[in-house]
TORDREN-296249 format. One record per residue: residue in three letters; x, y, z of N, C-alpha, C, CB in turn; residue number from 1. Coordinates in pm, 1 decimal. Each point is the difference from the previous one (the first is absolute). Glycine has a CB too. Layout:
% TORDREN-296249
+------+----------+----------+----------+----------+----------+----------+----------+----------+----------+----------+----------+----------+------+
: resn :      n.u :      n.v :      n.w :     ca.u :     ca.v :     ca.w :      c.u :      c.v :      c.w :     cb.u :     cb.v :     cb.w : resi :
+------+----------+----------+----------+----------+----------+----------+----------+----------+----------+----------+----------+----------+------+
:  ALA :        X :        Y :        Z :        X :        Y :        Z :        X :        Y :        Z :        X :        Y :        Z :  NUM :
...
+------+----------+----------+----------+----------+----------+----------+----------+----------+----------+----------+----------+----------+------+
END
This chain:
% TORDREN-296249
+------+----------+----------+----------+----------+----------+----------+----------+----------+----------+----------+----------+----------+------+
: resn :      n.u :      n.v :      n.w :     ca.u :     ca.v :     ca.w :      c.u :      c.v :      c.w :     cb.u :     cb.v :     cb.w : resi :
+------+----------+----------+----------+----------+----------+----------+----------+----------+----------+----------+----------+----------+------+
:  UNK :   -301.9 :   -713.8 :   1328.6 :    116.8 :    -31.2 :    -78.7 :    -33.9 :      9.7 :   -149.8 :     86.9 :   -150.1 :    185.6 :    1 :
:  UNK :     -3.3 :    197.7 :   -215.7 :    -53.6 :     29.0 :   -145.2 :    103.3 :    -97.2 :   -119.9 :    -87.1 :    291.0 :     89.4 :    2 :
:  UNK :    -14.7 :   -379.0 :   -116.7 :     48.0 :   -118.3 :   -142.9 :     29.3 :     31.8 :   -146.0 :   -145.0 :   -132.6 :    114.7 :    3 :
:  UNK :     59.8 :    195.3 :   -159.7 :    -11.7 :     73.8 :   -143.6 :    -11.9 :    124.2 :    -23.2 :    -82.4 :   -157.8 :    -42.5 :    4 :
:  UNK :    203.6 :    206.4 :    -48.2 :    -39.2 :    168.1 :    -81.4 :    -36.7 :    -33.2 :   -142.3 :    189.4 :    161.6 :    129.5 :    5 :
:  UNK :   -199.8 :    -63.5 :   -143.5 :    -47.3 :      0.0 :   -119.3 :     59.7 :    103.3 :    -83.5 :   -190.7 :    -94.6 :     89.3 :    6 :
:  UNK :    276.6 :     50.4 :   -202.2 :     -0.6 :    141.4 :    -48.4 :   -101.0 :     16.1 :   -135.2 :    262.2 :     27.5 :     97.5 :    7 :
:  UNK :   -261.0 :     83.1 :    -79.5 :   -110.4 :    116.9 :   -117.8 :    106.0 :     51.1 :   -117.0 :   -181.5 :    135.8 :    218.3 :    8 :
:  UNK :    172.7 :   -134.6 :   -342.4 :     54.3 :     40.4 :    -71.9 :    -44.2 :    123.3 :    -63.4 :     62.3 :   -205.6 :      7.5 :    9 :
:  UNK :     33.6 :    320.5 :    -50.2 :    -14.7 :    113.5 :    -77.8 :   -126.6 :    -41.3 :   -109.9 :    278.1 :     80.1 :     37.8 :   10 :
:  UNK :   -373.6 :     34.8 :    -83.0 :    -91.1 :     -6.6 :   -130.7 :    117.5 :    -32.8 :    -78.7 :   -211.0 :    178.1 :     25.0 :   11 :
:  UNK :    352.1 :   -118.9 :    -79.1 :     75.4 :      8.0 :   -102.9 :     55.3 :   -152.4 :     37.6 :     47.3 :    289.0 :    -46.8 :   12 :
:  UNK :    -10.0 :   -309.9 :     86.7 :      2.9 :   -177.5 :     12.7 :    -60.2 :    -77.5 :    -25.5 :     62.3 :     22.5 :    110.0 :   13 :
:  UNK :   -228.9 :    -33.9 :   -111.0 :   -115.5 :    -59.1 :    -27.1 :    -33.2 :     34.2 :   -109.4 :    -57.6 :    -17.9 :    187.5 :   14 :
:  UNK :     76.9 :    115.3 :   -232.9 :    -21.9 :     15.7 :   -157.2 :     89.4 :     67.3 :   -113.2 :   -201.6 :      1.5 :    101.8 :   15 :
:  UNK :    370.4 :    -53.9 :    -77.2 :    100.9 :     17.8 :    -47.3 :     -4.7 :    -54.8 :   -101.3 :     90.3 :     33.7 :    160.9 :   16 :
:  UNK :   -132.9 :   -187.4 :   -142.9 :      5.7 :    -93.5 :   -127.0 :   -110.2 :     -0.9 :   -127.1 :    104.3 :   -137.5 :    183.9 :   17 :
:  UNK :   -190.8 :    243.1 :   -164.8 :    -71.8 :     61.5 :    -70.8 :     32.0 :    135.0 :    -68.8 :   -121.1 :   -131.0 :    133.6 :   18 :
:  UNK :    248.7 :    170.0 :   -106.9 :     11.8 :    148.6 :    -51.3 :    163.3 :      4.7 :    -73.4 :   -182.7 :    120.9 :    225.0 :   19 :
:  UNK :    225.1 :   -279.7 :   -181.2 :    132.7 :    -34.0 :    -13.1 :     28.9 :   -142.1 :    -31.7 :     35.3 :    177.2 :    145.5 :   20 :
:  UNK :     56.3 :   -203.4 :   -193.9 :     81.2 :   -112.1 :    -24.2 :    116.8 :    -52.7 :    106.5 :    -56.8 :     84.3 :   -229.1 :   21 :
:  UNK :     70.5 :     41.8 :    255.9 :    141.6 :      6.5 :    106.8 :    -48.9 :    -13.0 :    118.1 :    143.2 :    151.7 :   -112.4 :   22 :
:  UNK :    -67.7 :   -272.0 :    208.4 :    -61.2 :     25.0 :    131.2 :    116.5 :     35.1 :    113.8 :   -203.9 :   -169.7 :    -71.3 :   23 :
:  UNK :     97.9 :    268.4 :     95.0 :    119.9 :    120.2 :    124.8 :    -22.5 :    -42.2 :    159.7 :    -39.9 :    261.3 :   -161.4 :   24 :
:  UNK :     52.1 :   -371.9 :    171.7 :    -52.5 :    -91.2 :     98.2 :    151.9 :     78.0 :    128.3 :   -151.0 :   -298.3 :   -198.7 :   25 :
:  UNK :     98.2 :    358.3 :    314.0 :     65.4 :     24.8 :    161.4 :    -13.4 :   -128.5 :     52.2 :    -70.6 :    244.6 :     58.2 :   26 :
:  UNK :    202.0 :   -177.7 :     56.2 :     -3.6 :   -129.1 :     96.0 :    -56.1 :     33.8 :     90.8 :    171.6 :    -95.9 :    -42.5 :   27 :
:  UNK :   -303.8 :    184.1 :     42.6 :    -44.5 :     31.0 :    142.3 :    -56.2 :   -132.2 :     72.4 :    -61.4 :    249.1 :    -75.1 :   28 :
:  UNK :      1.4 :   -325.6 :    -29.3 :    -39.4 :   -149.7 :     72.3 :     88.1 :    -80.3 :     55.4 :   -143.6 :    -11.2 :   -139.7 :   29 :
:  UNK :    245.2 :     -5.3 :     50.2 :    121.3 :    -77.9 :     44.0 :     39.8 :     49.0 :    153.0 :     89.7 :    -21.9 :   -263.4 :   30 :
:  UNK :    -51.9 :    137.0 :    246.4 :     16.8 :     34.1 :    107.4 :    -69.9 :     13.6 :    153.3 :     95.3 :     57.2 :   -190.3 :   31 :
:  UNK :   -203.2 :    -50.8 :    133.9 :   -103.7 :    -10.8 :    147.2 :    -16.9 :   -139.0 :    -15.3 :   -153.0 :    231.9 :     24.3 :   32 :
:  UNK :    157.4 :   -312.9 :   -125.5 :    -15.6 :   -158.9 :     40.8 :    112.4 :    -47.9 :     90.1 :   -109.9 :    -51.3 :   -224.1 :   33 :
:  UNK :    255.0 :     90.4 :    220.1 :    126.3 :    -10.4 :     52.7 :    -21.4 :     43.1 :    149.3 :    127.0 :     44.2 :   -230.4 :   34 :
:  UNK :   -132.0 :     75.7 :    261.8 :    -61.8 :     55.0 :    120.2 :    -91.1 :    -63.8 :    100.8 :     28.2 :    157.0 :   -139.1 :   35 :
:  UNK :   -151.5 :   -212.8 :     88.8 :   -108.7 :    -57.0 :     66.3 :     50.5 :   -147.3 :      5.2 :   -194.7 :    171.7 :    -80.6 :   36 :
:  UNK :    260.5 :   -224.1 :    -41.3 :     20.7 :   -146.7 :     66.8 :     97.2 :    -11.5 :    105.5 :    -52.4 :    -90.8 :   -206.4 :   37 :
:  UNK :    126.2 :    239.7 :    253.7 :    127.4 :    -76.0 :     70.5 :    -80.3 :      9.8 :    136.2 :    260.4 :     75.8 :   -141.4 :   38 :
:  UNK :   -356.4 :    -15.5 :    146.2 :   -125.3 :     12.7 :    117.7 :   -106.6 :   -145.6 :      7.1 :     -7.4 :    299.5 :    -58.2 :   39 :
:  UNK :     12.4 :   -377.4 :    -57.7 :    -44.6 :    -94.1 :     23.2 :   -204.0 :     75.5 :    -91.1 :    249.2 :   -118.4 :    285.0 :   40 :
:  UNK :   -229.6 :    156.4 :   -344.4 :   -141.0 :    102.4 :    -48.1 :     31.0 :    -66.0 :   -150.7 :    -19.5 :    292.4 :    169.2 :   41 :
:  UNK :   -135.5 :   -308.6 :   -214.9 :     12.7 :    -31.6 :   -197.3 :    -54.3 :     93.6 :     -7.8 :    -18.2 :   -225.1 :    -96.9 :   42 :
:  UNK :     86.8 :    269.7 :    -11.0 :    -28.5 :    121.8 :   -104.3 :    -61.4 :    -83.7 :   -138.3 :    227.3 :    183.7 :     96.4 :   43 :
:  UNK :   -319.3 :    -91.5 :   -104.7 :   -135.7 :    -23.5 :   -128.9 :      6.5 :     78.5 :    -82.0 :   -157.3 :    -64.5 :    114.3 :   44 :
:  UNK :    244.2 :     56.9 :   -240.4 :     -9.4 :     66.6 :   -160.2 :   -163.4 :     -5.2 :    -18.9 :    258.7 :   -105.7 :   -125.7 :   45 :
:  UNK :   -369.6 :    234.6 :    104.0 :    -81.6 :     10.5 :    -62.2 :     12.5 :     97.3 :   -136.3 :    -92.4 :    -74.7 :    221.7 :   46 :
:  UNK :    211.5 :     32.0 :   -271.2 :      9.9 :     43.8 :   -101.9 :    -55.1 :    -40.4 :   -143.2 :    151.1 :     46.1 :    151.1 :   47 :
:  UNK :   -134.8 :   -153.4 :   -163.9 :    -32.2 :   -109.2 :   -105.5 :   -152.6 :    -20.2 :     50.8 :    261.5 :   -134.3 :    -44.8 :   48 :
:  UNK :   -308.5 :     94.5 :    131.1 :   -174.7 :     23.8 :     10.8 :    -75.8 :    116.3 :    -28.3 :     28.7 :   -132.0 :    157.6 :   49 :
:  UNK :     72.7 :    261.8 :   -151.8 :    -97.1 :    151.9 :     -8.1 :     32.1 :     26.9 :   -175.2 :     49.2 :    145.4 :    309.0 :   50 :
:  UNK :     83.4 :   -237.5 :   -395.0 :     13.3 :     22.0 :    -83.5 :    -91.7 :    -95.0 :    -67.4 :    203.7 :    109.0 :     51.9 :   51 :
:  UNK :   -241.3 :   -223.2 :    -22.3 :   -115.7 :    -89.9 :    -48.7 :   -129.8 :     61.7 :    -14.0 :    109.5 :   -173.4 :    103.6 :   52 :
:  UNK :   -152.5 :    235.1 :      6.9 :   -167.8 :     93.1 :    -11.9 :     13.7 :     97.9 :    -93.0 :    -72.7 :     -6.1 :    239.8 :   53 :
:  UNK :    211.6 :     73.9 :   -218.2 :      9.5 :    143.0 :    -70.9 :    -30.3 :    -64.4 :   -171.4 :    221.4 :    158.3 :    202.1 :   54 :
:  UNK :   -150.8 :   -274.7 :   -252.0 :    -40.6 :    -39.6 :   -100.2 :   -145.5 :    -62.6 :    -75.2 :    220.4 :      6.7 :     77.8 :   55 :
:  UNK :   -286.1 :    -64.8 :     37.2 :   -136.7 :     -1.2 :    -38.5 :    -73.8 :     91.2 :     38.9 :     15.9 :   -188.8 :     -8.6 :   56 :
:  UNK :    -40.7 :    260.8 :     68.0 :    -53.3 :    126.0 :     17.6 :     52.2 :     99.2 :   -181.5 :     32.7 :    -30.2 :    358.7 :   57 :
:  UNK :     87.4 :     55.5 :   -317.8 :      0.8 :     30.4 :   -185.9 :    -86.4 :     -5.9 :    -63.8 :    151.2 :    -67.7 :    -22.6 :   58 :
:  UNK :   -141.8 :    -44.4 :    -23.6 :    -90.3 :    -64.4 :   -120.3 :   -125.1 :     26.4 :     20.2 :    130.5 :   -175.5 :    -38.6 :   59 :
:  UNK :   -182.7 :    227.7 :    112.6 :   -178.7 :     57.6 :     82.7 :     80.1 :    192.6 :      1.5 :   -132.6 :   -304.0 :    272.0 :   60 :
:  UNK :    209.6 :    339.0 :   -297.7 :     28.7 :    137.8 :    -45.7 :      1.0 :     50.0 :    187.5 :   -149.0 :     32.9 :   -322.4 :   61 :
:  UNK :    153.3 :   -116.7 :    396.6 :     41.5 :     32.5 :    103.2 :     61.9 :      7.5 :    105.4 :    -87.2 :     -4.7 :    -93.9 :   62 :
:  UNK :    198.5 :     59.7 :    176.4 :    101.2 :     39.2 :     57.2 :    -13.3 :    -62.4 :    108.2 :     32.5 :    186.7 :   -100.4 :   63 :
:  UNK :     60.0 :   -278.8 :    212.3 :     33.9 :     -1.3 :    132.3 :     -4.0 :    146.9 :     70.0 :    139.2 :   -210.2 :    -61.7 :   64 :
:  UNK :    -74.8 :    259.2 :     14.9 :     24.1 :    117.4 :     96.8 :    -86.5 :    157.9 :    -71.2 :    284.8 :   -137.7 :     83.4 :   65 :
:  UNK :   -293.0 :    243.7 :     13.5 :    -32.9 :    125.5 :    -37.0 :     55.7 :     19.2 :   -149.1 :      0.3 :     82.2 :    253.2 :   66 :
:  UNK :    -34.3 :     -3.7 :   -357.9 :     87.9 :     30.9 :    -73.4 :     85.8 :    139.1 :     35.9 :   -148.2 :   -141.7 :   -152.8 :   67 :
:  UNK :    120.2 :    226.1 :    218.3 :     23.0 :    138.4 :     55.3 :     91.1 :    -32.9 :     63.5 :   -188.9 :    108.4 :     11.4 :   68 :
:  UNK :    233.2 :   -216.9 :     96.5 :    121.5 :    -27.9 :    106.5 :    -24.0 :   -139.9 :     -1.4 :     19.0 :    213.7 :    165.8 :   69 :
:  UNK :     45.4 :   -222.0 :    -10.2 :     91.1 :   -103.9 :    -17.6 :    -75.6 :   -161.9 :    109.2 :    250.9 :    240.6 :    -46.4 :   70 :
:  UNK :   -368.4 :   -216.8 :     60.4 :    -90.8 :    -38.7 :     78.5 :    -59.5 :   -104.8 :    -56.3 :    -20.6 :    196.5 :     89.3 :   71 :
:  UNK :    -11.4 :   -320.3 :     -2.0 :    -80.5 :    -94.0 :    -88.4 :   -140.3 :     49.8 :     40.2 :    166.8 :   -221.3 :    -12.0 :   72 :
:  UNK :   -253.0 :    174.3 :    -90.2 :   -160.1 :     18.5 :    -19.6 :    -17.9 :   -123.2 :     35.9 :    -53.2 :    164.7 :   -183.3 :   73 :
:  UNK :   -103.4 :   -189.8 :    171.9 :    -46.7 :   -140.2 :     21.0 :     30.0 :   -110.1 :    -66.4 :   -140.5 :    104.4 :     59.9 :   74 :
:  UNK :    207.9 :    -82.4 :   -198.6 :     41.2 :   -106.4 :     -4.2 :    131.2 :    -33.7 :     33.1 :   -157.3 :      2.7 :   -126.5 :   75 :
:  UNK :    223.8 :     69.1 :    132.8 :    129.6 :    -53.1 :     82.6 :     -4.9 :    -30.0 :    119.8 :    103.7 :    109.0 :   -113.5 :   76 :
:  UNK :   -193.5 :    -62.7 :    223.1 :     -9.9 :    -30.8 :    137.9 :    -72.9 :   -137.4 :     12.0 :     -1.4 :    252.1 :     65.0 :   77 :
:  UNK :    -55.0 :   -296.0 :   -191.2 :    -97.9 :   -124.7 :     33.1 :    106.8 :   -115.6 :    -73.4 :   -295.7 :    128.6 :    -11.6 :   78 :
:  UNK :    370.2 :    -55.9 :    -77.4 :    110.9 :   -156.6 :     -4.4 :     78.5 :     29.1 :    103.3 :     35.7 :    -64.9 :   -252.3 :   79 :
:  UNK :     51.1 :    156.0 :    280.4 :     60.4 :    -29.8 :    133.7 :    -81.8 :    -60.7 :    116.7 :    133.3 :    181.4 :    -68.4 :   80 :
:  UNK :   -248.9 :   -181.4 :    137.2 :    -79.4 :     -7.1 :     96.0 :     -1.8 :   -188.7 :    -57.0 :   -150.1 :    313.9 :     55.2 :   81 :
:  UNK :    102.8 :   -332.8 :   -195.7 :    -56.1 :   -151.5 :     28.6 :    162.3 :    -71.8 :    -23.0 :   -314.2 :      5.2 :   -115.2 :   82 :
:  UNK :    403.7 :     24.6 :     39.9 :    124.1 :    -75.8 :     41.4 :     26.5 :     -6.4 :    127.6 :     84.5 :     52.7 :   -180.2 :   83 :
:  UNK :    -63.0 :     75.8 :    243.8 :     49.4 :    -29.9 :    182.6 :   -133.2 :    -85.8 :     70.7 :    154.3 :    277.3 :     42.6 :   84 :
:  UNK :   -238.0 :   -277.2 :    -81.1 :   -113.0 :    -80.6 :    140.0 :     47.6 :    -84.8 :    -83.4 :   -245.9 :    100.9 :    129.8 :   85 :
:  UNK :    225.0 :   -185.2 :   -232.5 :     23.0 :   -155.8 :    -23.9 :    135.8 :    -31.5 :     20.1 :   -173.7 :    -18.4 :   -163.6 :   86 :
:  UNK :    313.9 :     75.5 :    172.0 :    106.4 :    -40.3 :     48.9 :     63.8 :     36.6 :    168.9 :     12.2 :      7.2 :   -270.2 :   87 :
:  UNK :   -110.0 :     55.6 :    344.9 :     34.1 :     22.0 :    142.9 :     33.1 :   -118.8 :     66.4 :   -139.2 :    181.3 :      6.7 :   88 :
+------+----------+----------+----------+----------+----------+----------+----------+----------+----------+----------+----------+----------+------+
END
């Protein structure tokens, strides 16, 4: 049975508020949060956590994700990885 999703957010989402003022925020969460709860499932914004690393990583001149695409590198897979094991 499956309890928790998770959603993953776009690179341009995670580092919108760095390239912008304006936030062009979808309801793709909303919407899969709507969806999964009527199933009785929590949906997990890792948006605001991948936008937290992406910001200290910055400041060390270095990226969550590939810069070439759209892929997280190690450091994005290791904040996603230690948020989900400490909140499972």
């Amino acid at each position: 049975m499956i309890k928790k999703v998770y959603f993953i957010p776009t690179k341009f989402s995670v580092y919108q508020t760095f390239i912008t003022k304006e936030k062009n925020l979808k309801d793709e969460f909303e919407y899969l949060k709507f969806k999964y709860n009527e199933l009785g499932i929590e949906v997990v914004d890792l948006t605001q956590i991948l936008t937290f690393s992406a910001n200290i990583n910055l400041t060390n001149n270095s990226f969550i994700y590939w810069q070439d695409d759209t892929h997280w590198n190690k450091f994005g897979i290791y904040a996603a990885m230690k948020y989900i094991s400490e909140n499972l």
